[in-house]
C-alpha positions in Angstrom: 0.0 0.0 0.0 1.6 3.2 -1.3 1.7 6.0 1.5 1.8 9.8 0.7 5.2 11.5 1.0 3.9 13.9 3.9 4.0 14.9 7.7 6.4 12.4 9.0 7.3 10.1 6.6 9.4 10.9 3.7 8.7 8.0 0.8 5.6 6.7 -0.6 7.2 3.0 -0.2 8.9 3.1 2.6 7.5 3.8 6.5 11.0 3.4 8.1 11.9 6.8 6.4 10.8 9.2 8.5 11.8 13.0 9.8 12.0 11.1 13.1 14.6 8.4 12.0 16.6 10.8 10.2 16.7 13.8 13.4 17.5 10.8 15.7 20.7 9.4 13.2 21.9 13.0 13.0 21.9 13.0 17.1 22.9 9.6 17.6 25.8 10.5 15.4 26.7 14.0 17.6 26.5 12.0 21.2 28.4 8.9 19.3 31.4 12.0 18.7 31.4 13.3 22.1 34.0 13.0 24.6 32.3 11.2 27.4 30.6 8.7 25.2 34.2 8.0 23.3 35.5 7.5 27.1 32.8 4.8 27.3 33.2 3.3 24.5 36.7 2.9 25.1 35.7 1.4 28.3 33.5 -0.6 27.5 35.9 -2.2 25.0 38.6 -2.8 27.0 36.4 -4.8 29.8 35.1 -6.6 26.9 38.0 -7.5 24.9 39.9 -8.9 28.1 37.2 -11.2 28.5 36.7 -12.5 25.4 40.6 -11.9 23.3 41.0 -16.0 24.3 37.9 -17.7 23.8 36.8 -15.4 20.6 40.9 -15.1 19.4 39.7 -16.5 15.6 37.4 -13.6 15.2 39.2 -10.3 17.3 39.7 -8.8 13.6 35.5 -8.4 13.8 35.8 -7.0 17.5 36.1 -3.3 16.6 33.3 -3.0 14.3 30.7 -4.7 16.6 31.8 -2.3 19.6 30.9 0.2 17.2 27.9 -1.4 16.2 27.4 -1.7 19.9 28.1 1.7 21.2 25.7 3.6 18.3 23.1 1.5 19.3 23.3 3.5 22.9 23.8 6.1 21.5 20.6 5.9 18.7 18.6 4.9 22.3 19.7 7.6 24.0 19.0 9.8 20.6 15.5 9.1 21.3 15.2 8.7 25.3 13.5 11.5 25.8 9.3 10.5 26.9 8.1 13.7 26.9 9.0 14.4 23.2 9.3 11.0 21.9 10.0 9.7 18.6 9.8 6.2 16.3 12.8 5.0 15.6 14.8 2.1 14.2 17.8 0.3 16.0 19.7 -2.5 15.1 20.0 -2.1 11.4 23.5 -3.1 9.9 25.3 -0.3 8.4 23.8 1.1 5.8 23.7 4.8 3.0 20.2 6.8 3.0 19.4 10.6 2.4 23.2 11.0 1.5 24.1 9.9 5.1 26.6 6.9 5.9 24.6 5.5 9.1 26.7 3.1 11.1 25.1 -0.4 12.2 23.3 -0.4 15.3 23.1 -4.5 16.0 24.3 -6.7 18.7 22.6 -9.1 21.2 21.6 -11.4 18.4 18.9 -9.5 16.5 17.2 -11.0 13.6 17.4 -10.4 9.6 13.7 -11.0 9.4 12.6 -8.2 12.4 12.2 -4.8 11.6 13.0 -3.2 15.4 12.0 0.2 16.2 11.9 2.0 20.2 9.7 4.4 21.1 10.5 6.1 24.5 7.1 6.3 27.0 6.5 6.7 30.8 4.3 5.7 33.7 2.1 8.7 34.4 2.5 10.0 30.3 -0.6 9.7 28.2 0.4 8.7 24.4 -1.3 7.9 21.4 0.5 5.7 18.4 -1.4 5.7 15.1 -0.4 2.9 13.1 -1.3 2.1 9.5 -1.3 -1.7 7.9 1.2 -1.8 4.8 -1.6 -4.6 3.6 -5.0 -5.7 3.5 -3.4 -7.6 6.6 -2.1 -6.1 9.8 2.0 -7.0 9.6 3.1 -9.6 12.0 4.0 -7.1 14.9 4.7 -7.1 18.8 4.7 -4.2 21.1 6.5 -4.7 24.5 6.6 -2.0 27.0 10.0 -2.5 28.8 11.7 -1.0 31.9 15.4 0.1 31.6 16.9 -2.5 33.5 20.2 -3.4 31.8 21.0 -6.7 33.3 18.2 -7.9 32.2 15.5 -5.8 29.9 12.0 -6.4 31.5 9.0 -7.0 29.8 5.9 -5.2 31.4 3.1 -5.6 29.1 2.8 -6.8 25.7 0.5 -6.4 22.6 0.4 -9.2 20.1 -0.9 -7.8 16.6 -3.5 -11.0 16.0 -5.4 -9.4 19.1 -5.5 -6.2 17.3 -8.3 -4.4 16.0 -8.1 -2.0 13.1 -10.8 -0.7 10.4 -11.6 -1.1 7.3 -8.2 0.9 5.7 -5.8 -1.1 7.6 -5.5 2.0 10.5 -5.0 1.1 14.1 -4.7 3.4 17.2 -2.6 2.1 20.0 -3.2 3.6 23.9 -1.0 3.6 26.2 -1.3 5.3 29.8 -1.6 4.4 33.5 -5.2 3.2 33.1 -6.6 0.0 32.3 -8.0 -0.6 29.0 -11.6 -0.3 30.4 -12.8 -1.7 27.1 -10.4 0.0 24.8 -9.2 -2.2 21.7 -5.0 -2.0 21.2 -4.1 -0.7 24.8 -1.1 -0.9 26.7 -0.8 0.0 30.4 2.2 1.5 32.1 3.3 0.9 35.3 6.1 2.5 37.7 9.7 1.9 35.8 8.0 2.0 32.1 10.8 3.4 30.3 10.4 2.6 26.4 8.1 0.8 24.0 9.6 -2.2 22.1 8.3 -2.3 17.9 8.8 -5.7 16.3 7.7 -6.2 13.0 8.3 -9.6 11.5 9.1 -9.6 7.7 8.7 -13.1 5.6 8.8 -12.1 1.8 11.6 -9.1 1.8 10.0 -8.3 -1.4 6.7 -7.5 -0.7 5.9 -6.8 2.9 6.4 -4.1 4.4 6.7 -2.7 8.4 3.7 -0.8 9.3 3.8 2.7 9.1 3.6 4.4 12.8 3.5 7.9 14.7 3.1 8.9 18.4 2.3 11.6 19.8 2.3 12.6 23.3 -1.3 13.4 24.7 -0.3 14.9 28.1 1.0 18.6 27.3 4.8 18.6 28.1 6.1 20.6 31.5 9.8 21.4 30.0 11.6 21.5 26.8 13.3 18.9 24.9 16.6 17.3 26.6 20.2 18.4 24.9 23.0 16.2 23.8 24.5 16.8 26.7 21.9 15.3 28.6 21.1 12.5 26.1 24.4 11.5 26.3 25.0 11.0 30.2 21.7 8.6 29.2 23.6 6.8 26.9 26.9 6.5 28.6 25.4 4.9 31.5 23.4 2.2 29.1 26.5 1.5 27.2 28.4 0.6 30.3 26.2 -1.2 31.9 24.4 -2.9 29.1 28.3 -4.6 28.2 27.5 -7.4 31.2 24.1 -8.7 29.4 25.5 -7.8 26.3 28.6 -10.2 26.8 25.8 -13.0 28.5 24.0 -12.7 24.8 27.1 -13.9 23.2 29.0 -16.2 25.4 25.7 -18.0 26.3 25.6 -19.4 22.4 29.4 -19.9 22.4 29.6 -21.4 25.3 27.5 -24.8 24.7 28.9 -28.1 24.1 30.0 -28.1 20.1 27.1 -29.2 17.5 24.2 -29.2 19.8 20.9 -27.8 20.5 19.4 -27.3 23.3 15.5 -28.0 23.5 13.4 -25.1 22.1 13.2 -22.9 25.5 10.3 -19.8 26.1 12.6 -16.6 24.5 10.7 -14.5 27.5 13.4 -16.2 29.7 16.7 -14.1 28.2 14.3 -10.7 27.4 12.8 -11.9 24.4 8.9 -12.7 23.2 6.6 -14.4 25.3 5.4 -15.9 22.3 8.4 -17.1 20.9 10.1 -20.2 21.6 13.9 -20.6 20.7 17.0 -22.8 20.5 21.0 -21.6 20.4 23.6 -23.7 19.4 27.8 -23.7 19.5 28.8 -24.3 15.5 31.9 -25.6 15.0 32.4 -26.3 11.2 36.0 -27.4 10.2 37.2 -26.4 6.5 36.2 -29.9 5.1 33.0 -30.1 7.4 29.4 -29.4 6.9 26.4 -29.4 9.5 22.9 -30.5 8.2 19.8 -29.3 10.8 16.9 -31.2 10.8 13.7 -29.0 12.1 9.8 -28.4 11.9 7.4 -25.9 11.0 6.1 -26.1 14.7 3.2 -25.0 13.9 4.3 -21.3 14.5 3.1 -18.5 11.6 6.8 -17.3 11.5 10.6 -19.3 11.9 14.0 -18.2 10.7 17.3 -20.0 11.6 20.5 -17.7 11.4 24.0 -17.8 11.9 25.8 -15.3 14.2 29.4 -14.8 14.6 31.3 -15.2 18.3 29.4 -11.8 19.4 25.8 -12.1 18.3 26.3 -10.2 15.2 24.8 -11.4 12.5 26.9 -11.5 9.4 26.0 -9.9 5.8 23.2 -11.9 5.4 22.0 -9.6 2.8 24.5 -10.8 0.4 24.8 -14.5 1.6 22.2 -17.3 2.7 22.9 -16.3 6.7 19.4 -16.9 7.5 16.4 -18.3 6.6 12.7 -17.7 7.3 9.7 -20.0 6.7 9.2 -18.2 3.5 13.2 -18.2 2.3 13.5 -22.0 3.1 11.8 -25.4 0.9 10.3 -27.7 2.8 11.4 -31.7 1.8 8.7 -33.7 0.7 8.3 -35.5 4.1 7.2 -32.0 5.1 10.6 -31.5 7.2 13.2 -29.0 6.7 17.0 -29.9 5.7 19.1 -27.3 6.5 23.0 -27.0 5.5 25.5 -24.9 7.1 28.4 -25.2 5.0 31.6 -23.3 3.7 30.7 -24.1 0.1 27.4 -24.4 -1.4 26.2 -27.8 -1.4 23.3 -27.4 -4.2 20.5 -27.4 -1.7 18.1 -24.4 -1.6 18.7 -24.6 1.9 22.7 -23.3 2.6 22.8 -21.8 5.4 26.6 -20.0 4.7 29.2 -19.7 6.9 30.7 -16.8 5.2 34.5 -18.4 5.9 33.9 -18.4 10.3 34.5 -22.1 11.2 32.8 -20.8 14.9 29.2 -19.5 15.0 26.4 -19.3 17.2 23.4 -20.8 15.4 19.4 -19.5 16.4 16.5 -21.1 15.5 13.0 -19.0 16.4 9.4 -20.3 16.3 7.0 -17.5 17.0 3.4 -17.1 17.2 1.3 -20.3 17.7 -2.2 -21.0 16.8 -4.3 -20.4 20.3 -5.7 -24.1 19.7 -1.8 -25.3 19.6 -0.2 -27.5 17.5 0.0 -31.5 16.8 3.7 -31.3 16.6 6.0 -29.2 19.1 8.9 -27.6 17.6 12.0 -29.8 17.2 15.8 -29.9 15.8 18.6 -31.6 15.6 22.6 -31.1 14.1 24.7 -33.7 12.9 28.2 -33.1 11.9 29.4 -34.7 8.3 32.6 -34.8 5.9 31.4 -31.9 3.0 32.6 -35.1 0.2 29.1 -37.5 2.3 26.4 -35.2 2.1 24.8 -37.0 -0.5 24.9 -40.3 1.3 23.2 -38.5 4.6 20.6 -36.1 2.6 17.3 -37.1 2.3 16.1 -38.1 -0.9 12.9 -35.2 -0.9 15.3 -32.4 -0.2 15.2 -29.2 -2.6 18.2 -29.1 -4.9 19.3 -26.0 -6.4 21.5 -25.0 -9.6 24.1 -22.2 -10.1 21.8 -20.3 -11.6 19.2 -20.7 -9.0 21.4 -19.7 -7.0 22.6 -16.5 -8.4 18.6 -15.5 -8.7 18.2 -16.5 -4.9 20.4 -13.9 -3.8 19.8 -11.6 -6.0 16.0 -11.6 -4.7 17.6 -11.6 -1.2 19.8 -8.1 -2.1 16.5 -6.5 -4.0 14.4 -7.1 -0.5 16.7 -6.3 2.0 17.5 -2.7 0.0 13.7 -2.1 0.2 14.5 -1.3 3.5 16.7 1.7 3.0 14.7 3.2 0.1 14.7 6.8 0.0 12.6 8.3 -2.0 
């Protein structure tokens, strides 16, 4: 659904580009460049680094660019940290050019290619209003978690699930929030003391043709000062991006940490921060040069899965150009109804490569999210088994989906067109 160029948003195709997104990358950028956030940063590296120099010594040549990474993504929050003037705003997004800008990436913590994430700072006591407009006939897979700013642990206070969401007949929805009950208002969130900031996840299947709802909030409650400065913003962020490293470093080294080649049952994701509708798994890949994994998994029964490949530190890798993930539209199922999955240094000819982009250590993810309320026949499952590349054949099922060169070359090329759908700006 085309949108007007106009008030907020600045392309007919694209709701992430807003005057919001682009004011808060302008800031972000300004606090990232001041002194005490370069102090912090510097800090923050060095208590990271001496913990993990040993244990992640194949990969310290991608250390710098994920505190980087890190440290704008505190400094994009703290951009847009202020609840009495608040803003929409994206966050972890990879590096990327828009609007004649360089924007640096914002990921870490193991965030997902398929989840378009976007913050939008609230508190208890504040009265907002977020109107919200479906990019289809259908309301875009989305979850809105109001968290509290606890950095050891983010802490999820209330949570809005878009298939209990009501909107009309043009695909517009309003979403409440205040310190009220709902009292028999549809798409209402209710604060509570320690609200600090709304969580925005909307999922994305076909990166070709869906696209994140388009959203704006405005602050109902008239405002009893002016609008923070970067000086202010900034001794926000510092204090995030020094005390966020400890969870930060938990994200990582809880993957790496796991026995080699194995998953661990599918687990609630509510446990480590995540969705409470989400179940997930985290495994320790070690692939040697002549080595391939093949993963074995089911549909679940949950509306939307991806599997994908971190490195050491929970950053994903350019999976916009490579096969890094797959979702449950990206991946073929095999005719038994399964899915055969192969993480691999060299493309094995299955539609299914999941590519190791050279890293013979990764921390694999597999979501299932969003369940039917009558449940499923068939909980989610997977396993790994380790083979020599030269005996796929003989271990590959015989439904699985092959794939030619060519196939191959259109696959990513589909996978580049999508993901730069994301950045359009105009």
């Amino acid at each position: 659904m085309q949108m007007p160029a106009e008030g907020p948003f600045l392309s007919p195709e694209n709701p992430l580009a807003t005057v919001d997104q682009c004011e808060a990358e302008d800031r972000a950028q300004r606090i990232f460049e001041r002194p005490e956030f370069e102090r912090a940063r510097a800090e923050a590296a060095h208590r990271w680094r001496n913990a993990v120099r040993f244990p992640a010594r194949s990969q310290m040549s991608r250390f710098d660019d994920m505190i980087d990474e890190y440290a704008f993504h505190h400094a994009l929050w703290a951009a847009n940290s202020d609840s009495v003037y608040p803003k929409v705003t994206r966050v972890l997004a990879p590096p990327h050019h828009w609007f004649g800008r360089d924007v640096r990436g914002s990921r870490w913590g193991g965030e997902s290619p398929d989840v378009i994430y976007r913050i939008i700072p609230v508190e208890h006591g504040g009265t907002y209003e977020i109107v919200g407009r479906a990019s289809s006939c259908d309301l875009q897979m989305s979850v809105y978690s109001l968290m509290s700013d606890n950095t050891a642990q983010p802490v999820t206070q209330a949570l809005l699930d878009s298939a209990d969401m009501l909107l009309d007949e043009k695909g517009q929805f309003v979403i409440t929030i205040d310190a009220d009950p709902a009292r028999g208002r549809a798409n209402h969130l209710q604060t509570r003391p320690g609200t600090d900031w709304l969580n925005i996840r909307d999922v994305i299947g076909d990166w070709l043709t869906e696209t994140p709802n388009a959203l704006s909030i405005r602050r109902l409650d008239l405002p009893k000062r002016g609008p923070l400065s970067d000086e202010e913003l900034s001794e926000r962020g510092v204090r995030r991006l020094s005390d966020g490293v400890y969870f930060a470093y938990y994200c990582s080294r809880s993957g790496s940490t796991q026995p080699p080649n194995w998953t661990q049952p599918p687990v609630p994701s509510a446990r480590t921060a995540g969705l409470s509708t989400q179940l997930g798994t985290k495994a320790n890949l070690v692939v040697d040069d002549e080595e391939a994994l093949v993963v074995i998994t089911n549909g679940g029964g949950a509306l939307f899965r991806n599997a994908v490949l971190h490195d050491l530190f929970s950053m994903t890798m350019t999976y916009w150009s490579h096969t890094t993930s797959l979702n449950m539209t990206q991946m073929v199922a095999d005719e038994d109804g399964r899915f055969t999955l192969v993480i691999a240094h060299e493309d094995p000819g299955v539609h299914n490569w999941l590519d190791t982009c050279g890293l013979n250590e990764m921390i694999f993810g597999h979501r299932w999210q969003s369940f039917p309320p009558e449940g499923s026949d068939e909980p989610p499952a997977i396993i790994v088994e380790s083979v020599r590349f030269n005996d796929l054949d003989a271990v590959l099922p015989p439904g699985i989906k092959r794939i030619s060169t060519a196939e191959r070359r259109d696959q990513l090329a589909r996978r580049e067109a999508g993901f730069s759908r994301r950045f359009l700006d105009y």
